[in-house]
VOGU-3710 file (C-alpha; in Angstrom, 3 decimals, decimal comma):
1> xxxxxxxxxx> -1,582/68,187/-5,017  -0,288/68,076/-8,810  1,967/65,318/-7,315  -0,407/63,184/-5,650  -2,797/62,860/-8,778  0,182/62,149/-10,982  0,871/59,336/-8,440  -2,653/58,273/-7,700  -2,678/57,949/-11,594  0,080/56,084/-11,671
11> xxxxxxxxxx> -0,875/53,274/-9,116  -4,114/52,768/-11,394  -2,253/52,033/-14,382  -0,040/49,925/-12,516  -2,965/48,124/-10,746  -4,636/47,945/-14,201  -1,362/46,507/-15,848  -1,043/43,561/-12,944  -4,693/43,046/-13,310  -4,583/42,519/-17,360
21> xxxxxxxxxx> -1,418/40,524/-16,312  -2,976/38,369/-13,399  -6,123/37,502/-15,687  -3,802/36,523/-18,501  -2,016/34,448/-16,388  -5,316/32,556/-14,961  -6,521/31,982/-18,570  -3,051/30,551/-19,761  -3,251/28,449/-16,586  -6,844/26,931/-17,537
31> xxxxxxxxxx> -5,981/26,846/-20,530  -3,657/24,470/-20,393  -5,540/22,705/-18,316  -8,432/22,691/-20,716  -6,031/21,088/-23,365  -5,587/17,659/-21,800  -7,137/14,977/-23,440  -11,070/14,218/-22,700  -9,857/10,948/-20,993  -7,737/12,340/-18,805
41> xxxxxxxxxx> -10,254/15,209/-17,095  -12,557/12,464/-16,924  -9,834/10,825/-14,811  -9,506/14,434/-12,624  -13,200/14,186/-12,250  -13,546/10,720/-10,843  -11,045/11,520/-8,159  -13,518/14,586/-7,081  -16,096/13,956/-4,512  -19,684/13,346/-6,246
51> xxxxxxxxxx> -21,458/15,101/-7,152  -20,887/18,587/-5,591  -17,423/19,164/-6,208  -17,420/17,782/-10,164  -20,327/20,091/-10,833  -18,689/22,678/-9,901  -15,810/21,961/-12,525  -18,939/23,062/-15,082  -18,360/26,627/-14,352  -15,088/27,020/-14,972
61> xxxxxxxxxx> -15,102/27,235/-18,909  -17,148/26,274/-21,812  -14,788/23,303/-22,495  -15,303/21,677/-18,802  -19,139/22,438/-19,102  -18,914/19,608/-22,447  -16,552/17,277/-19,855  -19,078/17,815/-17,213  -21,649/16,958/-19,972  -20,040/14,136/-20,911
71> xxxxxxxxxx> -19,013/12,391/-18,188  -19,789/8,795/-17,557  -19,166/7,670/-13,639  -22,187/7,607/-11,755  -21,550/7,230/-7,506  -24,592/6,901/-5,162  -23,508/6,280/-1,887  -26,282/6,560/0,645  -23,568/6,950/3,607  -21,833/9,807/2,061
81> xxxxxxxxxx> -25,722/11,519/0,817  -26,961/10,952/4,212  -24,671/12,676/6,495  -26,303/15,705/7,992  -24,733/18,234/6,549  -24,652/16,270/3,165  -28,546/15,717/3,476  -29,752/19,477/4,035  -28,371/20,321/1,072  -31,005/18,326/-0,631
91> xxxxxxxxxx> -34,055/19,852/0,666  -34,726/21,891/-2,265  -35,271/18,475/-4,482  -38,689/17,841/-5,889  -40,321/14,922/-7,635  -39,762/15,501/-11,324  -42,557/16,095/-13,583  -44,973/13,225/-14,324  -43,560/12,866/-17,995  -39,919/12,233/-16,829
101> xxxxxxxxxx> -40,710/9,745/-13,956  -40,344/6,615/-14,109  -42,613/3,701/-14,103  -41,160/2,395/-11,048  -41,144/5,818/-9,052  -44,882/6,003/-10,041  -45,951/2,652/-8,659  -43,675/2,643/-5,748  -42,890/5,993/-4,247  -45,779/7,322/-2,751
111> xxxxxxxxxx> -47,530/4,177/-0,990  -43,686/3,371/0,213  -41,368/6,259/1,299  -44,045/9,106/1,531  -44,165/9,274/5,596  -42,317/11,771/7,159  -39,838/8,831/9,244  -37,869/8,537/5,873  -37,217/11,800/5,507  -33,571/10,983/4,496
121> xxxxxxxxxx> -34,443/8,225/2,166  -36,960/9,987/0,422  -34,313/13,316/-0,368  -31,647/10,193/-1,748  -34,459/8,531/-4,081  -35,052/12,007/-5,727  -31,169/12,169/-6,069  -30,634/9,041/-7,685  -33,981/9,544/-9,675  -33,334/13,189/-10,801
131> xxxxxxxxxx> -29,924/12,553/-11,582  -30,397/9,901/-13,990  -33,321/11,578/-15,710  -31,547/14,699/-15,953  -27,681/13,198/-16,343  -27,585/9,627/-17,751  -30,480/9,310/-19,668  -28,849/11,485/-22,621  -25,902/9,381/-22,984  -25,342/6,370/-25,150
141> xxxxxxxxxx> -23,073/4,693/-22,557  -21,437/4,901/-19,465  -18,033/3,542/-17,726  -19,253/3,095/-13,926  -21,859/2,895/-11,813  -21,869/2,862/-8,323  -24,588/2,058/-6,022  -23,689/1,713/-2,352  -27,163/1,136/0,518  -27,063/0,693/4,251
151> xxxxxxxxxx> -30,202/2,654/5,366  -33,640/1,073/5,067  -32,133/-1,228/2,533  -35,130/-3,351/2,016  -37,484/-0,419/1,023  -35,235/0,814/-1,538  -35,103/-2,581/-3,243  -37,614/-1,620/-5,826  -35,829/1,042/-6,583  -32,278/-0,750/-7,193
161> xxxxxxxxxx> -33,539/-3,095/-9,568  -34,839/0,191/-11,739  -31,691/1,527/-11,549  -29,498/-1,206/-12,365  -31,807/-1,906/-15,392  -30,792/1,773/-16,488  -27,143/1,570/-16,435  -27,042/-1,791/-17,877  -29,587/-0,303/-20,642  -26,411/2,275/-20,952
171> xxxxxxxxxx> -23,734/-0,664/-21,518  -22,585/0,320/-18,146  -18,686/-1,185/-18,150  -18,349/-1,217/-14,117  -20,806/-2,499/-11,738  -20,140/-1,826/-7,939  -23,449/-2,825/-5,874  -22,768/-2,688/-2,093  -25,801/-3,093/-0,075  -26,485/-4,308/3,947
181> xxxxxxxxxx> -29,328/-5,375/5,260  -29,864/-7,613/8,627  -31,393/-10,860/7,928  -31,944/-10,451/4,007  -29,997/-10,520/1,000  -30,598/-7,871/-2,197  -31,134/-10,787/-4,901  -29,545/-9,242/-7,701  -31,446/-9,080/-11,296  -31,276/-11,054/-13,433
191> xxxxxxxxxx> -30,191/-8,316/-16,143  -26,634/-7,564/-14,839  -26,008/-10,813/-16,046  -26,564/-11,011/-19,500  -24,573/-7,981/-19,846  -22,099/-7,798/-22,602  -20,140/-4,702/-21,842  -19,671/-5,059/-18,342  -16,175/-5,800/-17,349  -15,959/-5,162/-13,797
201> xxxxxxxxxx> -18,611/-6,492/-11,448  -17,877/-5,667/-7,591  -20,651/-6,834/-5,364  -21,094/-6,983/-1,294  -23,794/-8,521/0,936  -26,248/-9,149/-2,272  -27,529/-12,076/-3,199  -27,403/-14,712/-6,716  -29,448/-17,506/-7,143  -28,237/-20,848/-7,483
211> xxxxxxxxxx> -30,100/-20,724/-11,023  -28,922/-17,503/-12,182  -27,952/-17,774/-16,125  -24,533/-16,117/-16,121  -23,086/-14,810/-19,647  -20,505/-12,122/-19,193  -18,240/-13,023/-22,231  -16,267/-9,381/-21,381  -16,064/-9,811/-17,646  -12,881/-9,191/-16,552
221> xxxxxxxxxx> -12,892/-8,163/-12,903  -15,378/-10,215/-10,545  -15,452/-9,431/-6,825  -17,709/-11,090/-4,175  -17,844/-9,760/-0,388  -19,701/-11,178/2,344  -22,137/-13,175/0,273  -23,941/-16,179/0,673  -22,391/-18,443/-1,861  -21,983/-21,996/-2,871
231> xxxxxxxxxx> -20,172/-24,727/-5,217  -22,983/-23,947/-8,000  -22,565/-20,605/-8,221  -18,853/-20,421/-8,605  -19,307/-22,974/-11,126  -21,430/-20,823/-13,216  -19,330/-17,800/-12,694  -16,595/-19,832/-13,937  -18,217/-21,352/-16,646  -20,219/-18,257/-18,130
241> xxxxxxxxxx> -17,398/-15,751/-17,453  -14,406/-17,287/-19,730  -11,711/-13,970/-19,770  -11,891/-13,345/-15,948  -8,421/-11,982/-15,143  -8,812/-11,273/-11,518  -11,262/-12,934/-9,009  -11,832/-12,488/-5,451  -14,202/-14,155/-2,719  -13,925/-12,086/0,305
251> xxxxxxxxxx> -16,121/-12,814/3,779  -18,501/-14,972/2,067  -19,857/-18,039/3,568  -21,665/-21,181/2,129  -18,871/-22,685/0,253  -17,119/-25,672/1,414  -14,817/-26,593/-1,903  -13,540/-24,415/-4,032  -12,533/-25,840/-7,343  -11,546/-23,326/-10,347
261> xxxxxxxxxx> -10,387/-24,080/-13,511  -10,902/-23,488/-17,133  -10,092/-19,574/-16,803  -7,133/-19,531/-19,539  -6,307/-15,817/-18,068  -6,930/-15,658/-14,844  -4,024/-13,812/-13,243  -5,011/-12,718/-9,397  -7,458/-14,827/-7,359  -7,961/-14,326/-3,567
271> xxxxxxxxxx> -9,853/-15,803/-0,709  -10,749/-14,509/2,507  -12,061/-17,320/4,553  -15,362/-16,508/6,875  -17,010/-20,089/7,025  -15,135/-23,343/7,392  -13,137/-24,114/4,018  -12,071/-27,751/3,172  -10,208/-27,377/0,198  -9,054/-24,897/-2,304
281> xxxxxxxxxx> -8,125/-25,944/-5,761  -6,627/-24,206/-8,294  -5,453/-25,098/-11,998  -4,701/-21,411/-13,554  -1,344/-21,767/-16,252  -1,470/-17,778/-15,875  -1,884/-17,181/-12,509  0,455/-15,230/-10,862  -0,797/-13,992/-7,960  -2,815/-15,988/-4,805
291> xxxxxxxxxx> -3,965/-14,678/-1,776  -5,313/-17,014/0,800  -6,365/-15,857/4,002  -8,027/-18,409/6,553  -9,774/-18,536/10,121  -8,043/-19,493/12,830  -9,321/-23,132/13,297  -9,441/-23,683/9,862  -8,000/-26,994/7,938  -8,205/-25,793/4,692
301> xxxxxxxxxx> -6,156/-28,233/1,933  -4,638/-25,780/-0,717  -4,006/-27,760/-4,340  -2,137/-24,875/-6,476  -0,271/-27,635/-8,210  -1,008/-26,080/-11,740  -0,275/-22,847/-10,979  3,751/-23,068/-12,210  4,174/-19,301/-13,621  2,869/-18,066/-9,951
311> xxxxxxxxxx> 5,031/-14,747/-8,624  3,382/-13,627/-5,285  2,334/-15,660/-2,448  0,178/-14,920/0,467  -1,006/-17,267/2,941  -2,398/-16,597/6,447  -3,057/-20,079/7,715  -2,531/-21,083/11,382  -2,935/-24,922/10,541  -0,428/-25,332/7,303
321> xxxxxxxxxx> 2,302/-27,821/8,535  6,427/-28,032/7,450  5,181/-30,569/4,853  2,493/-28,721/3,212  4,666/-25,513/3,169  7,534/-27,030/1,734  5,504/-28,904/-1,109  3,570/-25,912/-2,245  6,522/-23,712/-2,436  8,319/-26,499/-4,527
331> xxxxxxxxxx> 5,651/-25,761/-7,078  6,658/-21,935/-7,943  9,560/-21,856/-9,269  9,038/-18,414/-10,601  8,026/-16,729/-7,230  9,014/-13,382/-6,571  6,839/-11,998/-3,576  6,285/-14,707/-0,607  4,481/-13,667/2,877  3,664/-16,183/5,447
341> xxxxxxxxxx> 1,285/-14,575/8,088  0,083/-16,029/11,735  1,316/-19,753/10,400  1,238/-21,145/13,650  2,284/-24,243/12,884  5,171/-23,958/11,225  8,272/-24,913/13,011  10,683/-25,340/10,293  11,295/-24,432/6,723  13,527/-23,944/3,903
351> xxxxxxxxxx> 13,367/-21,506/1,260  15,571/-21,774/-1,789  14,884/-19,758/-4,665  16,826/-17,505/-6,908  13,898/-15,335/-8,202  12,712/-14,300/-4,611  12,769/-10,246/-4,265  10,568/-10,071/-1,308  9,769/-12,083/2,192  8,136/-11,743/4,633
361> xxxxxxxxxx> 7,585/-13,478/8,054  4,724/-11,894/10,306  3,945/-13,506/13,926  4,740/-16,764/13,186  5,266/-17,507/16,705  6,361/-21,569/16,802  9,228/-20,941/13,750  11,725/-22,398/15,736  14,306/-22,662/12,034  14,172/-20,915/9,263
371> xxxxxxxxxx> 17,096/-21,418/6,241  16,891/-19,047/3,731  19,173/-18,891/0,420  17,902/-16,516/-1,895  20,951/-14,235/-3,441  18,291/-11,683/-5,177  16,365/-10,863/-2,000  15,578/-7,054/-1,763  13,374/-6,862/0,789  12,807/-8,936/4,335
381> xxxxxxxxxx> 10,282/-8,375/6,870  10,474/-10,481/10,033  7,983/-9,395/13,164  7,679/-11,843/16,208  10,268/-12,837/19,263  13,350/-11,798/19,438  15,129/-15,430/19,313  15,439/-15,145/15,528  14,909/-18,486/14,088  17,265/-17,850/11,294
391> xxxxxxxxxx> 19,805/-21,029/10,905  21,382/-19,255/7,784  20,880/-16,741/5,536  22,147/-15,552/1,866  21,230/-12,673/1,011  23,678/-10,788/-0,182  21,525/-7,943/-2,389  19,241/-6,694/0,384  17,901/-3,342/0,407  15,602/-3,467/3,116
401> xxxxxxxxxx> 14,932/-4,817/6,379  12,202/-4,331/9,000  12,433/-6,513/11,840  9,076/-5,632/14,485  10,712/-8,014/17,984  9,040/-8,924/20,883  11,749/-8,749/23,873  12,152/-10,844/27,067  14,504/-9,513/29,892  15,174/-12,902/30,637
411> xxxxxxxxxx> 16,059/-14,644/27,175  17,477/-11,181/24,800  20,521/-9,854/24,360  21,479/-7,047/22,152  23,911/-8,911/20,392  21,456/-11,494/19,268  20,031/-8,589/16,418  23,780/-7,887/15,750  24,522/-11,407/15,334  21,926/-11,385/12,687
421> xxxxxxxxxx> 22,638/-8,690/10,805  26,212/-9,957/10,744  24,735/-12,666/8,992  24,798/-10,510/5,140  26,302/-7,749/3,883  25,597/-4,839/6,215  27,298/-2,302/3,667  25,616/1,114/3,439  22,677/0,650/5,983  21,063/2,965/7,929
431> xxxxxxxxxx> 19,297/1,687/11,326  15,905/2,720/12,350  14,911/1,643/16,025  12,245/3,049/17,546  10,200/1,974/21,219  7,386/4,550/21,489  9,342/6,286/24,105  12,809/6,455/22,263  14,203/6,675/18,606  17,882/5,661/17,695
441> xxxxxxxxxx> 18,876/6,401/14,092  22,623/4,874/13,399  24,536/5,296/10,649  26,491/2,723/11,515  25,323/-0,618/12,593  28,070/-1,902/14,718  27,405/0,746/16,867  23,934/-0,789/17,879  23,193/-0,841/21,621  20,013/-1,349/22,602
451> xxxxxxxxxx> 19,574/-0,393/26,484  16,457/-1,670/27,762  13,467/-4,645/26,915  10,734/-3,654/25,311  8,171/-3,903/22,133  11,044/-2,276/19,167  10,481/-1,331/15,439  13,925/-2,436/14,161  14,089/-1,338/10,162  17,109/-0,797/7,934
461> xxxxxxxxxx> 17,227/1,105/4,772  19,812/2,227/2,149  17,528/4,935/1,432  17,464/8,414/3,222  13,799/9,386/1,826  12,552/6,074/3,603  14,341/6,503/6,934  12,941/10,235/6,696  9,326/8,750/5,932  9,813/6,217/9,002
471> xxxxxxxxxx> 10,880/8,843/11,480  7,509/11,074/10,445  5,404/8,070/10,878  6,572/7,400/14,275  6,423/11,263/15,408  3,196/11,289/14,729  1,565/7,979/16,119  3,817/7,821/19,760  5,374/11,415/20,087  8,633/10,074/21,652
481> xxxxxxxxxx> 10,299/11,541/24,058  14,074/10,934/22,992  15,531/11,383/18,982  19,416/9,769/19,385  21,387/10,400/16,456  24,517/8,497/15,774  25,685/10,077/12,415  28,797/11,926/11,312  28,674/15,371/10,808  29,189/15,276/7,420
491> xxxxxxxxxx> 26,546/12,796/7,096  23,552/13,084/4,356  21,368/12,252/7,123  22,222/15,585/9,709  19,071/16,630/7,621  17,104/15,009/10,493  18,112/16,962/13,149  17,697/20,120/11,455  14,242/19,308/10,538  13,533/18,749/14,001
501> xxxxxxxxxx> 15,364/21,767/15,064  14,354/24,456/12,796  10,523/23,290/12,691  8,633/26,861/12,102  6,705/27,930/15,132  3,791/27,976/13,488  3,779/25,886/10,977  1,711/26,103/7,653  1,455/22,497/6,421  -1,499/20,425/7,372
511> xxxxxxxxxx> -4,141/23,027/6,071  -6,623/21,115/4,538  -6,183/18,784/7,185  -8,472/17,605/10,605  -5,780/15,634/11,993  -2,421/17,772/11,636  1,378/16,380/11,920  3,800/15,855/14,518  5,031/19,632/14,025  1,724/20,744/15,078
521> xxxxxxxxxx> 2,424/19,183/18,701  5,874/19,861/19,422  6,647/22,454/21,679  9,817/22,462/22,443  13,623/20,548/22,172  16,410/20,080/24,005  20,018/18,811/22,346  22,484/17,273/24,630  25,862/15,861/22,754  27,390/12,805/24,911
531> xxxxxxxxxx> 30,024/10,270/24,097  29,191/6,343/24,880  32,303/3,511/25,613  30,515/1,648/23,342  31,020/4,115/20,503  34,048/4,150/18,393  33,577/6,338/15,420  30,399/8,915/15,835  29,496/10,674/19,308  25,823/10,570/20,306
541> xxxxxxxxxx> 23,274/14,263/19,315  20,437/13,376/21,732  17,343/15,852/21,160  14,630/15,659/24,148  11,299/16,361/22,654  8,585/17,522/24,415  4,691/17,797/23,552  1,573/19,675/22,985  -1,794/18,059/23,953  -3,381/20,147/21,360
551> xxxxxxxxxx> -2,277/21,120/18,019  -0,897/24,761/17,021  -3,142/26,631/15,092  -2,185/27,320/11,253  -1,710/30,992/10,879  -4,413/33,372/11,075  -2,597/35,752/8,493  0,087/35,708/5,485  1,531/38,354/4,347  3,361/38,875/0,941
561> xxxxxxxxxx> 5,962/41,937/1,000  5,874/44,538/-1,505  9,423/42,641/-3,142  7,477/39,846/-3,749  4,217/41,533/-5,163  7,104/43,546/-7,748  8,610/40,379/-8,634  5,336/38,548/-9,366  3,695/41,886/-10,690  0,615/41,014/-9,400
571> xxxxxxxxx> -1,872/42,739/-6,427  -2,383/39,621/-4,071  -4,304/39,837/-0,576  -4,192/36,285/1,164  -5,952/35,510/4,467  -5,918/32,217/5,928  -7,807/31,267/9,018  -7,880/28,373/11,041  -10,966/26,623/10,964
//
């Protein structure tokens, strides 16, 4: 008896001495966290989801109550708020009290949104209403607000001009107004732009009239999405916004010529072509970056002649001719980053350039010649048939290759890829080629036989990291039915193969995740080791892989051994359960 107090004794000092160790350990843990700078838990914060989760953070010490406090990113997004289980959380909001409302809410709410059909809109007014009396209205300024409205947009419009007055009364920095409505456009007011903090302005489906007086001397950022827009009103963006660095006209319609100058430091501009283009013109020193993306049957005339310092290059054009191509690109000497997308026309072209790191060629289908001398190329992308168009090639630093082919019993032969790969310096690449039924990994490419026509991923890499990230990819979109590994033994890449082989029968990863990984769904895999004629250095490790329809569940139950609790000197109890 003696004994089993003395040990019973025992155990609570013990359990005492992990707990006093355990609770240090937490508080040197936040702690440390609590000593970043303010600017970077701000950062943490903005990555939570609003506004449940950063609340939260409030609770977990006096010093992330004043971040909380402090904060300045505001994010309404009516999708997100009016989910169902998002919603229901809501229904304990009331109106605030007379002296807090606002004028706005007075005048508007009751006559508008009091019948019972807008249930949901009504719980996201008193959101947006209560937060901003309660959160924003004590701060001097603010870094971002963002106000996104797809339900019963028009009724809420009221209500949007109130609260865009507020943050721009806060010398709001970033604007993000994304709004839908059939049939009618959210005319923005007039206040956002006379703003002189704002430096980011993101807007989609709103609406700016053509005599809008635009001063933003500190805009920097100016995005425009599936808006009604025309020549005036690019004009005045231009002219009243002189320090925009990066512009971009996405979906919108209206605009027939697009002429932009006189922006010393603009550095990215992109358009995304919804109505019927007829020129673009561009005369940017700075610029360094254009994106031009056009409809199908469109004859859009690019000008980029005074853009001489630009680096990347992306057009998606199906009517650009040779002659076009081959002019533009003489402008740029400089370019680093060229990608030609769905340029149907183009039968043949030449690309010389000793700065280019990166091309890329994507279903180009009439490219019947292609000659391409570029020594400092890292990185080449080709998708379309497999009767490469490629008359010559230099380029001997290449790191990276993905070649996506389209084969034809009739016209392909494996030798054609080989011939092409022949065509630089092979040295020290790995080959990824994958069907969705099959995947062949070789470590060496003249060992490449490819056995049957089909749709193939070709890549190759010098990297083992990105040959492992390709091989997860493809697990877990097509669950193949053959892995063929033609490595040596003592290869770094016989990793593969064991990951495949000693995958845990119930694996752990994926926990916070719907959709889980390939290692969820396999069930089980044979290895057969065969020899080929063709091969003359490595034999062949085939692994058959065969499927779940349904995902293993995560483990219902962890347990920590009593080694492991001494070592950490702590009392832990986990349970995990699949949910």
């Amino acid at each position: 008896m003696k004994k089993r107090k003395r040990k019973g004794r025992t155990q609570r000092k013990v359990n005492r001495k992990k707990g006093k160790m355990m609770e240090n350990t937490n508080t040197d843990e936040r702690d440390r966290m609590s000593e970043l700078p303010e600017h970077i838990l701000h950062h943490i914060l903005c990555l939570l989801r609003w506004p449940n989760d950063i609340a939260r953070t409030s609770v977990l010490s006096k010093k992330w109550k004043g971040i909380w406090d402090t904060f300045t990113s505001f994010d309404f997004d009516q999708r997100r708020f009016l989910c169902l289980k998002d919603a229901d959380k809501w229904d304990h909001l009331q109106p605030l009290p007379v002296e807090k409302q606002s004028s706005i809410f007075k005048q508007v709410y009751e006559q508008t949104l009091g019948g019972a059909e807008v249930t949901f809109i009504n719980k996201f007014v008193l959101f947006v209403e209560n937060t901003l009396a309660t959160r924003l209205n004590p701060l001097p300024s603010i870094q971002k607000f963002r106000l996104h409205v797809f339900f019963s947009a028009e009724l809420l419009f009221p209500f949007m001009d109130h609260w865009i007055s507020v943050a721009t009364d806060k010398n709001v920095n970033e604007l993000d107004i994304h709004t839908k409505h059939p049939g009618k456009f959210y005319v923005l007011p007039q206040v956002i732009f006379a703003s002189r903090t704002l430096t980011s302005l993101k807007l989609y489906g709103c609406g700016v009239g053509d005599s809008a007086a635009i001063k933003l001397q500190n805009l920097r950022e100016l995005s425009m999405k599936s808006m009604r827009i025309n020549e005036n009103i690019v004009h005045n963006f231009v002219q009243g916004c002189p320090l925009i660095e990066d512009m971009r006209l996405i979906n919108c319609f209206g605009l027939k010529f697009l002429h932009v100058s006189s922006l010393p430091k603009l550095n990215r501009f992109e358009v995304r072509e919804r109505s019927n283009l007829r020129s673009v013109k561009l005369e940017a020193p700075n610029l360094e970056s254009f994106w031009f993306h056009g409809m199908k049957s469109s004859k859009c005339k690019i000008i980029l002649a005074g853009c001489g310092n630009l680096k990347i290059l992306t057009l998606k054009h199906a009517r650009m001719a040779d002659k076009s191509f081959q002019e533009q690109i003489s402008y740029f000497p400089l370019l680093e980053k060229l990608s030609l997308l769905e340029c149907h026309t183009l039968h043949r072209i030449t690309i010389l350039s000793d700065k280019l790191k990166k091309l890329s060629l994507v279903r180009c289908h009439k490219l019947k010649e292609a000659n391409i001398d570029a020594p400092n190329l890292l990185s080449f992308e080709y998708t379309g048939a497999a009767e490469l168009p490629f008359s010559s090639m230099n380029a001997s630093r290449l790191q990276e290759v993905k070649l996506h082919l389209k084969f034809q019993k009739q016209k392909f032969h494996p030798f054609e890829v080989q011939k092409f790969i022949d065509g630089f310096d092979g040295k020290g690449f790995k080959l990824f080629l994958a069907s969705k039924q099959d995947v062949n990994i070789y470590e060496e490419l003249k060992e490449l036989h490819i056995l049957h026509s089909g749709a193939y991923k070709i890549e190759l890499t010098k990297s083992a990291r990105m040959l492992e990230n390709l091989l997860n990819n493809h697990l877990r979109d097509f669950q193949p039915k053959t892995l063929t590994l033609k490595i040596s033994p003592t290869s770094d890449l016989v990793f593969i193969q064991e990951k495949i082989l000693n995958k845990e029968k119930t694996p752990s990863c994926c926990k916070y995740y719907s959709k889980k990984c390939w290692r969820h769904y396999l069930e089980d895999v044979k290895t057969s080791e065969s020899s080929n004629a063709l091969s003359t250095v490595n034999p062949s490790m085939s692994l058959e892989l065969k499927w779940r329809d349904s995902p293993l569940p995560l483990p219902e139950d962890v347990d920590i051994t009593e080694e492991l609790l001494m070592h950490k000197d702590t009392e832990l109890t986990i349970s995990m359960s699949n949910t």
